[in-house]
C-alpha positions as CSV (number, residue, x, y, z in Angstrom):
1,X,-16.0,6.6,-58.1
2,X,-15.7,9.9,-60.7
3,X,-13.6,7.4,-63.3
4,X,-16.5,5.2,-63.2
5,X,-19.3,7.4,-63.1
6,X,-17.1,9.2,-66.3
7,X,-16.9,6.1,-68.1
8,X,-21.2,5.3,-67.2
9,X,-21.7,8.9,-68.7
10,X,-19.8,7.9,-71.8
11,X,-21.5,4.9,-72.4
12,X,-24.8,6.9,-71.5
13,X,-23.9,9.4,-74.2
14,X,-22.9,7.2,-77.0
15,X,-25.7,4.8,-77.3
16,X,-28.3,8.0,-77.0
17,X,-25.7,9.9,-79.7
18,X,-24.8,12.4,-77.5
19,X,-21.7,13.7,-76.1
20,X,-20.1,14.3,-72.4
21,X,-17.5,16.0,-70.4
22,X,-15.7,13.7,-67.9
23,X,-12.6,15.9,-67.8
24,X,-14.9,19.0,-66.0
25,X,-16.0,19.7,-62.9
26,X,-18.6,17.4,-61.9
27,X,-20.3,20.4,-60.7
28,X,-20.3,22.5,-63.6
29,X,-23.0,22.8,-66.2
30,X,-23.4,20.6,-69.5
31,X,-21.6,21.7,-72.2
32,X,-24.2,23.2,-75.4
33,X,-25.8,19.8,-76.7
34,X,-24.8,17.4,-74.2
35,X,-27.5,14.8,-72.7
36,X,-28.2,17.2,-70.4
37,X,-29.4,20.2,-72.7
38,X,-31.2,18.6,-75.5
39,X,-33.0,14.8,-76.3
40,X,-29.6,14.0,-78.8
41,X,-29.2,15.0,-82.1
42,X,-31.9,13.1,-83.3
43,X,-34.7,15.4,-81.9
44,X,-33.0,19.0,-82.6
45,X,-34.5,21.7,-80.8
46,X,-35.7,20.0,-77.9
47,X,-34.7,21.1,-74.7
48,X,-35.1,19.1,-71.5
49,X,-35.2,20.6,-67.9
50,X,-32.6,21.1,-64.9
51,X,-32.1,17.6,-63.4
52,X,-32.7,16.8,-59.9
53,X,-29.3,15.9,-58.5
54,X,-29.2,12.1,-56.3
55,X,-27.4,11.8,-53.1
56,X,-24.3,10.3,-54.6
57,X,-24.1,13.4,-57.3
58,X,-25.7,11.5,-60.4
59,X,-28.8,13.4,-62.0
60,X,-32.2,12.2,-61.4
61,X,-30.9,9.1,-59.2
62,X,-33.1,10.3,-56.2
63,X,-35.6,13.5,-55.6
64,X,-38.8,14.5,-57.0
65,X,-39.6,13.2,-60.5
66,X,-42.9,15.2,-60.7
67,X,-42.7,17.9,-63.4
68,X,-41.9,21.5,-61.8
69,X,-43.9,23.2,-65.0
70,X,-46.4,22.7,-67.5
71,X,-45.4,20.5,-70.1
72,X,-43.9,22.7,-73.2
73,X,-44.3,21.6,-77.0
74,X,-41.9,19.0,-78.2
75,X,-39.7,18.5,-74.3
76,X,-39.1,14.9,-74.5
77,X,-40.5,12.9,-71.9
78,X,-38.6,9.5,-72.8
79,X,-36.1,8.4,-75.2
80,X,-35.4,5.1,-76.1
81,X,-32.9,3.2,-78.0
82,X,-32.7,-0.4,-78.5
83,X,-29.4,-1.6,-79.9
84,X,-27.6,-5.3,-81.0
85,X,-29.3,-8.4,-82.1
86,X,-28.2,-10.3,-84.4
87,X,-28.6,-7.7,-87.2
88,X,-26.8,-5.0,-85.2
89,X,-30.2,-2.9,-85.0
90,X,-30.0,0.5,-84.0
91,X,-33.6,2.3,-83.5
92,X,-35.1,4.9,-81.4
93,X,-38.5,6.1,-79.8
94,X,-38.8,9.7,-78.5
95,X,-42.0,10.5,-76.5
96,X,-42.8,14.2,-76.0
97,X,-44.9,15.1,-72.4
98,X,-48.1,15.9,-74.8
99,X,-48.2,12.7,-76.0
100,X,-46.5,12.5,-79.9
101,X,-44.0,10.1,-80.4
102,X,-41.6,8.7,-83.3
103,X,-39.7,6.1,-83.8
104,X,-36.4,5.8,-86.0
105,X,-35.8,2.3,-87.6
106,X,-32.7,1.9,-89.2
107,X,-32.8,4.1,-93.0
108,X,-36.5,3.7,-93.1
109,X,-38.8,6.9,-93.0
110,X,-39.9,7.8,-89.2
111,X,-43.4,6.9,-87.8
112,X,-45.3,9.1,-85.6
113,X,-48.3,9.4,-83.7
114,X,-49.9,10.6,-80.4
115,X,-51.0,9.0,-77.2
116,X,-54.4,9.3,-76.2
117,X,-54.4,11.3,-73.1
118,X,-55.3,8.6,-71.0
119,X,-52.2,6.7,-72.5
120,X,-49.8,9.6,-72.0
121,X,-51.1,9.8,-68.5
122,X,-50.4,5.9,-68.2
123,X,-46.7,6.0,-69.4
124,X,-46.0,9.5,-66.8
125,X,-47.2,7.5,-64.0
126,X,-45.3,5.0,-64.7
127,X,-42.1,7.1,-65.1
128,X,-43.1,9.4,-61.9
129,X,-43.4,5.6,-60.1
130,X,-40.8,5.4,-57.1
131,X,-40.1,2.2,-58.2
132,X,-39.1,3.3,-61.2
133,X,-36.3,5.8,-59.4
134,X,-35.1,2.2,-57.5
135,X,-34.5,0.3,-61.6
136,X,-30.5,-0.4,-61.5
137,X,-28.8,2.0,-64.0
138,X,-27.1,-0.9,-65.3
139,X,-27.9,-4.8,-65.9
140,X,-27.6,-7.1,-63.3
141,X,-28.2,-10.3,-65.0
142,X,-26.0,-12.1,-67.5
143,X,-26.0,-11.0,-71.0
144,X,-27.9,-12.9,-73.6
145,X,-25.8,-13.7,-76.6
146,X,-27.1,-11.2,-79.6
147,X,-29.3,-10.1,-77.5
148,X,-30.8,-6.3,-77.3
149,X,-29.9,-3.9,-75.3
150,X,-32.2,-0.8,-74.2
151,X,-31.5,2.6,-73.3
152,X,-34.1,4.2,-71.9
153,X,-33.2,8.0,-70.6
154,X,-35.9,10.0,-68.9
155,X,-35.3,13.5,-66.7
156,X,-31.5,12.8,-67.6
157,X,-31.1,9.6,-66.1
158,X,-30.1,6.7,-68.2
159,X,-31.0,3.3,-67.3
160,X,-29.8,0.4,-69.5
161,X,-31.4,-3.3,-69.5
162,X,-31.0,-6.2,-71.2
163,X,-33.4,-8.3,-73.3
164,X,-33.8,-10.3,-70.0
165,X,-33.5,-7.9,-67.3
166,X,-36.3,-6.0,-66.9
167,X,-37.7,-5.5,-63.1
168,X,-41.0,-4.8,-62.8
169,X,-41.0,-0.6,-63.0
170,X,-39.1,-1.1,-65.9
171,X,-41.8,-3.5,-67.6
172,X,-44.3,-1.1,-66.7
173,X,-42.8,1.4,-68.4
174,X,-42.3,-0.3,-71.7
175,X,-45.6,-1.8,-71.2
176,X,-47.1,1.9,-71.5
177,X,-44.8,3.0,-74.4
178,X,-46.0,3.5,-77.8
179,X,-46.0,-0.1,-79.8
180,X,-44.4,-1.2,-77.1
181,X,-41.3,0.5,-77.5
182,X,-38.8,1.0,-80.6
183,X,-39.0,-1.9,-82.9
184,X,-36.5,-4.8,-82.5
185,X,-36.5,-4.9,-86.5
186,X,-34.0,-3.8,-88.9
């Protein structure tokens, strides 16, 4: 079970471009700039808080996913990161809990904006949804050739889909993103 939770965590921190300890104590704290300390090294400076620890040891699997504290500028609410296609895209979303986002797209200037509050509100609930706690961390249909493949990472947990493999939580979620989500574009 640790070699293969080691080797999810890997995968978990390169396609968010962060890094992980598999060789420590499952017990001990992230190391300074892990996934669990800031949003990747994308979004310097932003610091996430303590996970809540599942019933099989994996953060945020299980528990509470209401916020403990009033929201702080810049703590990321979600990150996303949509990778493959055809053109071998790599691009990224970060939400913040007030509302601002931006998205990364390939060497192109980032785009930001804000969330009306009612919009913010929209995409929390849908986070803060059981159903969403229930989403499979991995994808259980088949792959679809150059297809994409989305990280999405919220409260530490990391759940990837495919193009094709979205259960309904999950679609909510993206439904409530900004534009949708990060582009699918080079």
């Amino acid at each position: 079970m640790w070699g293969r939770r080691c080797g999810t965590v890997l995968l978990a921190a390169v396609l968010t471009g962060g890094a992980a300890g598999c060789g420590s104590d499952p017990g001990a704290s992230p190391a300074p700039g892990s996934p669990g300390t800031t949003a990747g090294p994308s979004t310097p400076g932003t610091a996430t808080g303590p996970s809540t620890p599942g019933t099989d040891g994996t953060p945020g699997a299980s528990g509470s996913t209401a916020p403990t504290s009033t929201p702080q500028p810049g703590e990321v609410l979600v990150q996303v990161v949509v990778t493959g296609g055809f053109a071998g895209v790599r691009n990224q979303l970060v939400v913040h809990r007030d509302g601002e986002w931006t998205i990364r797209s390939g060497d192109k200037p980032p785009r930001t904006g804000r969330q009306t509050p009612a919009e913010a509100a929209e995409l929390r609930a849908a986070l803060e949804d059981p159903a969403f706690a229930l989403v499979p961390a991995r994808p259980t249909g088949r792959p679809i050739a150059d297809g994409f493949q989305y990280a999405v990472t919220h409260r530490h947990r990391v759940i990837i889909a495919g193009d094709g493999d979205r259960p309904p939580a999950l679609r909510r979620v993206f439904d409530a993103l900004p534009e949708g989500g990060p582009p699918t574009s080079p």
